[in-house]
Wavefront OBJ file of the C-alpha trace (Angstrom):
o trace
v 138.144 140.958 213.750
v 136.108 143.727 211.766
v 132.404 145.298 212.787
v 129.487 142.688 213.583
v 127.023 142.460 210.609
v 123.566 143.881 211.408
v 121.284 141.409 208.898
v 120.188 139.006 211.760
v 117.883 140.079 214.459
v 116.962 138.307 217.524
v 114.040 139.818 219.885
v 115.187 141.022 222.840
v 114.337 137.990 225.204
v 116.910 136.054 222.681
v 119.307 137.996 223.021
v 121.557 136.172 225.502
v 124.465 133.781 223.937
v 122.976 130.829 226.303
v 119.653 131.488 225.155
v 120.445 131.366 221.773
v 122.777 127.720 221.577
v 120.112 126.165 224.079
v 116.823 127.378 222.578
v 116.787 125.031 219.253
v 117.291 122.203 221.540
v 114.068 122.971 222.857
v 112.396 123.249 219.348
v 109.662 120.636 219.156
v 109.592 120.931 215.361
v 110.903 118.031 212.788
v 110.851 120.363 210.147
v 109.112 117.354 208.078
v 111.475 116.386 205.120
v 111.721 113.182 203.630
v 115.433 112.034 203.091
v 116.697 108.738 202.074
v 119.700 106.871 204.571
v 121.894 104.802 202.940
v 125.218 103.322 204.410
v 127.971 102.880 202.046
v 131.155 100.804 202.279
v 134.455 102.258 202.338
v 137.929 101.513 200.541
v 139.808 100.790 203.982
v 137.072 98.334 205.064
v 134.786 100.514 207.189
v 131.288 102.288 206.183
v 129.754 105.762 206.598
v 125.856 106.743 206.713
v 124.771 109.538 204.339
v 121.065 110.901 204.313
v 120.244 111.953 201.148
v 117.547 114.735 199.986
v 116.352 114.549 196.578
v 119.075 111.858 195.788
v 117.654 110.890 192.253
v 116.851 114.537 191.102
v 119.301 117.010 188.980
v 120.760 120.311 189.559
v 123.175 121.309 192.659
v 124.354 119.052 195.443
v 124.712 120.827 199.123
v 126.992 118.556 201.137
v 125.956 119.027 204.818
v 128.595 117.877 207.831
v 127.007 118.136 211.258
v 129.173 119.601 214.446
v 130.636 117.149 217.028
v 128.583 114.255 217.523
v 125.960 115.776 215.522
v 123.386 114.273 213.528
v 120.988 114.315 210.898
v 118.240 115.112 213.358
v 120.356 117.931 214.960
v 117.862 120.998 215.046
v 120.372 123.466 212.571
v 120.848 120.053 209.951
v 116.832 119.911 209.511
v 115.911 123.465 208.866
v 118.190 123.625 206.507
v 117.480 120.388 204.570
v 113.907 121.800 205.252
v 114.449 124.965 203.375
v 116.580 123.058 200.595
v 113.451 120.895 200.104
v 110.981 123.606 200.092
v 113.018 125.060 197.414
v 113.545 121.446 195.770
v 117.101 121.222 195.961
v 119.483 118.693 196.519
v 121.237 117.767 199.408
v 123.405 114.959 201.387
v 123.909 115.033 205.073
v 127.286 113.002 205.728
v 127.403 111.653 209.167
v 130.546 111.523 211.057
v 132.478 108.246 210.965
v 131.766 106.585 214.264
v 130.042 109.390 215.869
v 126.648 108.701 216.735
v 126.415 105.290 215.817
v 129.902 102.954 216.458
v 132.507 102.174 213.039
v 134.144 99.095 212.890
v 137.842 100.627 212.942
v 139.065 102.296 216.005
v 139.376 105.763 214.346
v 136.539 107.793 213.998
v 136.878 111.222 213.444
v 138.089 114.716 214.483
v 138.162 118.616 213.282
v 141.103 117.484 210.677
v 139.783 114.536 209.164
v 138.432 114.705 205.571
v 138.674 111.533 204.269
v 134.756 110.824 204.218
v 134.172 114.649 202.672
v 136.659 113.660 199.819
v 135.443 109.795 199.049
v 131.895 111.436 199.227
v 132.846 114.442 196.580
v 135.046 112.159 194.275
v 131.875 109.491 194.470
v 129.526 111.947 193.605
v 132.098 113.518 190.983
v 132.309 110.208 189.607
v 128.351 109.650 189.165
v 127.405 113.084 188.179
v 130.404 114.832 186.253
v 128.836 118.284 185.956
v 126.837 118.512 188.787
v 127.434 121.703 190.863
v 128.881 121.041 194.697
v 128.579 122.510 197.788
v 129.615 122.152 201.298
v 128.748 123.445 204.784
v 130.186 122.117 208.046
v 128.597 123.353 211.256
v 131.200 123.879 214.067
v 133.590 120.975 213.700
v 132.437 120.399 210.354
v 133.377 124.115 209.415
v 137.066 122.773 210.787
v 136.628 119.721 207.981
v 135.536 121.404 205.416
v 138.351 124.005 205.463
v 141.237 121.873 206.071
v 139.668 119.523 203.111
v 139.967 122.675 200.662
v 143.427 123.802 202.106
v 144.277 120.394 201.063
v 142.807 120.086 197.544
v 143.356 123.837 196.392
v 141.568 124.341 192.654
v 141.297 120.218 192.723
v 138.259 120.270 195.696
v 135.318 119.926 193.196
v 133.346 122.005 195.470
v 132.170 125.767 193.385
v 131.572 127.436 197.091
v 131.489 126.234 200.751
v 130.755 127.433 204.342
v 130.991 127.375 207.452
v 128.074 128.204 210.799
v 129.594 128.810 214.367
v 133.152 127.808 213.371
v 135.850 127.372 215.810
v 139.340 129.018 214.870
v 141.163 127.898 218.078
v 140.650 124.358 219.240
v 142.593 124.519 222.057
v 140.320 127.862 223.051
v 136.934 126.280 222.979
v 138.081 123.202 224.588
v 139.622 125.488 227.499
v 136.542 127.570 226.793
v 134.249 124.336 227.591
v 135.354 124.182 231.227
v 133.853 127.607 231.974
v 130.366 127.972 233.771
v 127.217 127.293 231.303
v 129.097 125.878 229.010
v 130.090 122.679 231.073
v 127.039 121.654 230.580
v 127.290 121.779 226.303
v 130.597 119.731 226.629
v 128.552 117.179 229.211
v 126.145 116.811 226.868
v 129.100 115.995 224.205
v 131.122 113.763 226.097
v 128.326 111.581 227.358
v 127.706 110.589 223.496
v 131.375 109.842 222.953
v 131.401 107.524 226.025
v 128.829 106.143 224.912
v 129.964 105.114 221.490
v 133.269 104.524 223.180
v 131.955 101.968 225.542
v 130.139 100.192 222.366
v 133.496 99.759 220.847
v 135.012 97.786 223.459
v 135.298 94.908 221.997
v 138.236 96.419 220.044
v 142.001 96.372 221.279
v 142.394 100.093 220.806
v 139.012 100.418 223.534
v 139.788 97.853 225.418
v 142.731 99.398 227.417
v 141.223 102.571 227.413
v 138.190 101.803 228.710
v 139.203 101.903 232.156
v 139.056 106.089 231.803
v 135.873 106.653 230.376
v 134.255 107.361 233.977
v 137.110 109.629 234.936
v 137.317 111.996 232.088
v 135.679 115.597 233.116
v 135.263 117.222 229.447
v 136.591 117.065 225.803
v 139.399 117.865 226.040
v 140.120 114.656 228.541
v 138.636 112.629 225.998
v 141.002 114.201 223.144
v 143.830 113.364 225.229
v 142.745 109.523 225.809
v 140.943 108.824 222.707
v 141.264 111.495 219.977
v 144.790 112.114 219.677
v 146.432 108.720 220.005
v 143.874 106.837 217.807
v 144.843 109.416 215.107
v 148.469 109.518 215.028
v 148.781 112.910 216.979
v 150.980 113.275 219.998
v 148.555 114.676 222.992
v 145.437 116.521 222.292
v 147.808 120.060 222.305
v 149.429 118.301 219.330
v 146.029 117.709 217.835
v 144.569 121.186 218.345
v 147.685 122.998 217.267
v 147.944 120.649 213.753
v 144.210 121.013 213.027
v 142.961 124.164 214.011
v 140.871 126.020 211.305
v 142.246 129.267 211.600
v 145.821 128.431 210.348
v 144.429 127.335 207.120
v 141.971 130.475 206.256
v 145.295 131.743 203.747
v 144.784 128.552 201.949
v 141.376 128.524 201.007
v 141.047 128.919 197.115
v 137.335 128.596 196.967
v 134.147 131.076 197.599
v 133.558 130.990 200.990
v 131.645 131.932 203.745
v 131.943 132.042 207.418
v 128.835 133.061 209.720
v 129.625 133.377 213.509
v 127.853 135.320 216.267
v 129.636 137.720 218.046
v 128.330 136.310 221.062
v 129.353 132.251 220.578
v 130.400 130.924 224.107
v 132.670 128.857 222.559
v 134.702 131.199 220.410
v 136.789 133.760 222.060
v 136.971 137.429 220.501
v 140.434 136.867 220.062
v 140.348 134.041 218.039
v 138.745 135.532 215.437
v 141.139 136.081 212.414
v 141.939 139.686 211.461
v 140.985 141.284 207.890
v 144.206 140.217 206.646
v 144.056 136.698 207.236
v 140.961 136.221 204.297
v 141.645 136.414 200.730
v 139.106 137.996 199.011
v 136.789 135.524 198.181
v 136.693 134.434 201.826
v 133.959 136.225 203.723
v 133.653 136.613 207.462
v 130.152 137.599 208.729
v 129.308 138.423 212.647
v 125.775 138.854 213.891
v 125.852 140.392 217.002
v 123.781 137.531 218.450
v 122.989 133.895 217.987
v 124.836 131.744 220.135
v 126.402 128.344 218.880
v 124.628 127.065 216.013
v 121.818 129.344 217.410
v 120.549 132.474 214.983
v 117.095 132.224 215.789
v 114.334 135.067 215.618
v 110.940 135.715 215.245
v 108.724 136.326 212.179
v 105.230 136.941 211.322
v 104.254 133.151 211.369
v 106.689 131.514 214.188
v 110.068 131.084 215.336
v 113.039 130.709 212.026
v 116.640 130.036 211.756
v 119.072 132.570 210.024
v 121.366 130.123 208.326
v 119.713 128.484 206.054
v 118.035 131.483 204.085
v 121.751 133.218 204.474
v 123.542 130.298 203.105
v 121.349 129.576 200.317
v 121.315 133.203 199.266
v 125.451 132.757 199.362
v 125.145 129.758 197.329
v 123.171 131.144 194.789
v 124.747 134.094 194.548
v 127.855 132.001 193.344
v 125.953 130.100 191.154
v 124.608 132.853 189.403
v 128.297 134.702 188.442
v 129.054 130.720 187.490
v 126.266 131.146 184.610
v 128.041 132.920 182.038
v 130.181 129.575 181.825
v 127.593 126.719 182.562
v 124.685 125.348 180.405
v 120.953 125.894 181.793
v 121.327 122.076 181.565
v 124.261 122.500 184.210
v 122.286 125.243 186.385
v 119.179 123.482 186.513
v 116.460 125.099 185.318
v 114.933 124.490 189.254
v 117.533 126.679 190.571
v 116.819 129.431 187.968
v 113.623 129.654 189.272
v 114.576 129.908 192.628
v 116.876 132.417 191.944
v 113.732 134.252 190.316
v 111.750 134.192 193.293
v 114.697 135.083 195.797
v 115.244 138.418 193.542
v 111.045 139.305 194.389
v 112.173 138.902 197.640
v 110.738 137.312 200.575
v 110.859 139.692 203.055
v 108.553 138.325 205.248
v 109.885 134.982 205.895
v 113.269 135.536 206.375
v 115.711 138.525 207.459
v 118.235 140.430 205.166
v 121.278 138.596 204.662
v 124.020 139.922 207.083
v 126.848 142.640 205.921
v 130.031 141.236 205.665
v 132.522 142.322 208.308
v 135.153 144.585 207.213
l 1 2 3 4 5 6 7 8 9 10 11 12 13 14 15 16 17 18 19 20 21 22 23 24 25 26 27 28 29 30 31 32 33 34 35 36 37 38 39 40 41 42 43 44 45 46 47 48 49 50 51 52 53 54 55 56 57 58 59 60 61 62 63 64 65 66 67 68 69 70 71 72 73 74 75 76 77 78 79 80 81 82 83 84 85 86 87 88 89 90 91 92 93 94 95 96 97 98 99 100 101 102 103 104 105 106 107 108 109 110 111 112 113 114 115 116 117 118 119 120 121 122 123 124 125 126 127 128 129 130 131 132 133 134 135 136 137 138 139 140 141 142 143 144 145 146 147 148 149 150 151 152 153 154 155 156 157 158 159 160 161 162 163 164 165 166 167 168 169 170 171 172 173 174 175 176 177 178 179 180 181 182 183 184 185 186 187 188 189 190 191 192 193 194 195 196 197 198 199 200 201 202 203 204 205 206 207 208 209 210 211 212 213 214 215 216 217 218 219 220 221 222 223 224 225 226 227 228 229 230 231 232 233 234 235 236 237 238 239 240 241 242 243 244 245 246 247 248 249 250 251 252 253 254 255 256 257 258 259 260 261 262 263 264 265 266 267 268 269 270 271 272 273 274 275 276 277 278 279 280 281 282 283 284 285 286 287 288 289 290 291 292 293 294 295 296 297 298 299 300 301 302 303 304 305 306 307 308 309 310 311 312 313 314 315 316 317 318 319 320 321 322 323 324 325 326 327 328 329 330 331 332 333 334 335 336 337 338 339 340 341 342 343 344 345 346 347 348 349 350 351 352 353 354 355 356 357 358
């Protein structure tokens, strides 16, 4: 598991795991950024939404995948598109198919699926040969974007990627949902997949199941019902043991990072994958607080998230050892200067980037 990393600092009063994953629900802030929705059709008939930051500009593209039954407006999705556009970067939130709002197929999606992630990256590759990618997937979408590189290998078209508050044991968290406070996360989950389940009705697959929606008591119910039979797995064991994140770490073949608290309610210690599971190009940072997709803290002008500034700085970081093989016209001369003002330092707006467990 390694030592926790000592860059992120909560105040005292935020200390507490709870306090942490339920605080940026309370967040009245928007974090004001204009993006651009689109919904595009896919090859097998059905459509997925993407929001889109700085869609016609140049430079590096920062695919974003929400946690379950996340959404663009999810409080850790807009501070970081808000600190991408502050520093004029590019960025495309890809929404889950049939999470939020209903698909027209019967499967949505799940902690293995990557066809959206790799129609979106071969689109994009498509348009914009050269351009740069990036991915981070928040919880779930951690799970996504992993299993999406195990699959690819040196053919994923992504330079680096991430993951915030990943899960390493499906079958963990789910058993991990039932416990006290966080009964009330996985309520707050499930009522959004009935929801969309109930609004999809009208299709065969819904239809019969329908009758099961009232009884089911948490995710893993819902897995069993829905999840797992609507995607070819046997039972929702079936579907946590073929999917799980953790299993695929030894696969990875690109930069990446992982940034988990120490703390996260969902993820048990033991769960965490030992020293020898990462290659070295895979890091694994612990905060000693933050919650699920929590990190907050205080600075001098208000409340800030961790993340963002930590996973840019990543980002970046690989971009600049990628220079000595790309054209400025490649790098984007916006992202130079970024990287020019991140090396004066900005001390008072955001903490030191975390120390890499060891």
């Amino acid at each position: 598991m390694g030592e926790p990393a000592s860059g992120f600092q909560a105040p005292w009063w935020l200390r507490h795991s709870h306090v942490q994953t339920v605080a940026p629900h309370l967040d009245p802030r928007r974090f004001d950024v204009a993006i651009e929705q689109r919904r595009h059709e896919l090859p097998d008939g059905d459509f997925v939404d993407v929001h889109w930051l700085n869609r016609e500009g140049s430079g590096p593209l920062f695919i974003l995948l929400p946690g379950m039954q996340g959404t663009p407006d999810s409080t850790y999705i807009r501070a970081l598109l808000g600190e991408l556009s502050r520093r004029g970067l590019r960025a495309a939130v890809l929404c889950h198919r049939g999470g939020a709002v209903p698909n027209r197929l019967a499967p949505f999606y799940h902690a293995g699926f990557t066809e959206h992630l790799g129609w979106l990256v071969a689109t994009v590759r498509e348009q914009e040969p050269t351009t740069p990618l990036y991915a981070v997937g928040f919880s779930l979408g951690g799970s996504m974007v992993i299993r999406y590189l195990a699959q690819t290998g040196h053919h994923s078209h992504l330079r680096a990627a991430a993951a915030v508050s990943l899960t390493f044991d499906l079958a963990s968290t789910a058993a991990r949902a039932y416990e006290g406070i966080n009964q009330l996360y996985q309520l707050r989950v499930l009522r959004s997949y009935q929801r969309v389940a109930r609004l999809k009705g009208h299709l065969p697959e819904y239809a019969s199941r329908l009758g099961a929606l009232s009884g089911l008591r948490g995710i893993r119910d819902f897995d069993e019902v829905f999840t797992a039979p609507l995607h070819g797995f046997s039972d929702a064991q079936g579907y946590y043991r073929r999917c799980s994140s953790r299993q695929f770490l030894g696969d990875l073949q690109t930069p990446f990072l992982i940034l988990n608290a120490g703390d996260d309610p969902l993820v048990a210690p033991d769960t965490l994958p030992s020293p020898g599971e990462l290659r070295s190009h895979v890091q694994l940072e612990l905060t000693p607080h933050g919650g699920h997709l929590g990190f907050m803290y205080r600075h001098a002008s208000g409340f800030g998230y961790y993340p963002p500034s930590r996973l840019i700085s990543f980002f970046l970081q690989e971009q600049r050892e990628a220079h000595e093989s790309l054209s400025p016209d490649v790098v984007g001369a916006r992202v130079l200067a970024v990287e020019a003002a991140d090396e004066g330092g900005r001390a008072d707006q955001h903490p030191p980037a975390a120390r890499a467990a060891q």
